[in-house]
C-alpha positions in Angstrom: -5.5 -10.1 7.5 -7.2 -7.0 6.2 -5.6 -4.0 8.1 -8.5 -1.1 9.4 -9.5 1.8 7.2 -8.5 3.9 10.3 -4.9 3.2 9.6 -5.3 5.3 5.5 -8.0 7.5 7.2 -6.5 10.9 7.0 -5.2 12.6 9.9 -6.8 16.3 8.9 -10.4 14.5 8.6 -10.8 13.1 12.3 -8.7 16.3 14.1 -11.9 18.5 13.7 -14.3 15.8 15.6 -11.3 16.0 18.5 -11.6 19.7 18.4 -15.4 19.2 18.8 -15.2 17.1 21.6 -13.2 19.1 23.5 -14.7 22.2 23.1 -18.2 21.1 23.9 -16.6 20.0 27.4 -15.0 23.5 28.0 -11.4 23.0 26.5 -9.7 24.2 24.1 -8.3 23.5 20.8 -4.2 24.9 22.1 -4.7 22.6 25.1 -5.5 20.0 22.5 -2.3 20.6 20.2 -0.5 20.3 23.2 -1.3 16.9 24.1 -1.3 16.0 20.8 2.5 17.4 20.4 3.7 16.1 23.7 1.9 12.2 22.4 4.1 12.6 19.0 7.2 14.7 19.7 5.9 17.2 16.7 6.5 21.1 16.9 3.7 23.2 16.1 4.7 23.5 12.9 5.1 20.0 12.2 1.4 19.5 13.7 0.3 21.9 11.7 1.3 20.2 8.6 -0.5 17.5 9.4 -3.7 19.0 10.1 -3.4 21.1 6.7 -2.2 17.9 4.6 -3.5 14.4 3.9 -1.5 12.7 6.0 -2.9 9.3 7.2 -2.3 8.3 10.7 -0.1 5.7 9.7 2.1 8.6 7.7 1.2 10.4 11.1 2.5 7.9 13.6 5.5 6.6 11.2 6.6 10.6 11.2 6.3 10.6 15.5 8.9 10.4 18.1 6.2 8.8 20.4 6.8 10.4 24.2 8.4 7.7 26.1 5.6 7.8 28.8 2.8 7.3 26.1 3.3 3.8 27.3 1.9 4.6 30.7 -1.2 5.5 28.9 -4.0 2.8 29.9 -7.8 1.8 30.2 -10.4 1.6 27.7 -11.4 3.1 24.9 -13.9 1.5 22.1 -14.5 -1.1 24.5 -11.2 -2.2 24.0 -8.2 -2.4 26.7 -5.6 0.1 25.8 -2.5 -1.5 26.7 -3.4 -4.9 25.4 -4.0 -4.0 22.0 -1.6 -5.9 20.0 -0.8 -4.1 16.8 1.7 -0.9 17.0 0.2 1.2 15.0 -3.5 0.7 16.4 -2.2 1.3 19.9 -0.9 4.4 19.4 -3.8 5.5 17.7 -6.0 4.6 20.5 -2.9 6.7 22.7 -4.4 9.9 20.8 -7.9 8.2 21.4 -7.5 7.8 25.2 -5.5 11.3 26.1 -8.2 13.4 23.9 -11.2 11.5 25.8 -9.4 12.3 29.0 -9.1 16.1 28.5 -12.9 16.2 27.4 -13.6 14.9 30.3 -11.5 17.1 32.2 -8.4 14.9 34.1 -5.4 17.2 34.5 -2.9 17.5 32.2 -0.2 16.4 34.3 -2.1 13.3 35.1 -3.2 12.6 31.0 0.7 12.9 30.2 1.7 10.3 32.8 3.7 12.6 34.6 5.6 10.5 37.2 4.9 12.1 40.7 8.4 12.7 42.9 8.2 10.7 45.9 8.0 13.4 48.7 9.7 12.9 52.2 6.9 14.1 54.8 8.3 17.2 56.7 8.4 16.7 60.7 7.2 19.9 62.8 10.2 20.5 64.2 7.6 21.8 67.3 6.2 18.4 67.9 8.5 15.8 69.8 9.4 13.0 67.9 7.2 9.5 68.9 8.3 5.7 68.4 11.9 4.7 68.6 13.6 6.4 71.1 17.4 5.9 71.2 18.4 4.5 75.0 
């Protein structure tokens, strides 16, 4: 099976069209790097290598610590379901795909890193009485 062209497609030629997206939607390139760094675990300085070499994303992704709630990352992007694409390498592309479409289109960042939201206990008003159960 012929593997996609994205895969040897380097990662320094597609990072300006991300920049360009997001920018022409009112965000900017640092939030960008963020989620970019958060997706692959890289330091700036690591990122910044690989926007100034010719890394391919495969290079890119085989270099990443990929954030363990990257997995959490779902819906559809090129028409395609997220979390059922099959090949590894793909998927994680479409990760960087998916978290750069959703801060163009302005979802907060807590929400585009899957940040898990703390069950909260609801707080009684201690100047209400309590209702239901009532002990005998």
């Amino acid at each position: 099976m012929m593997e996609h062209r994205i895969f040897e497609t380097s990662f320094a030629s597609v990072y300006p069209h991300y920049v360009t997206k997001v920018e022409r939607k009112g965000h900017s390139r640092e939030e960008l790097d963020f989620l970019i760094m958060w997706l692959t675990g890289f330091s700036m300085e690591e990122l910044d290598h690989h926007k100034s070499a010719d890394t391919t994303f495969r290079e890119l992704f085989d270099a990443a610590n990929l954030n363990q709630n990257a997995a959490r990352i779902t819906g559809v992007i090129c028409g395609v379901r997220v979390e059922e694409i099959e090949d590894p390498l793909m998927q994680k592309i479409r990760y960087l795909d998916k978290i750069v479409d959703e801060l163009a289109s302005g979802k907060p960042m807590a929400k585009i890193m899957r940040t898990p939201v703390e069950p909260t206990t609801p707080q009684r008003d201690p100047a209400r009485p309590m209702t239901g159960m009532q002990n005998p």
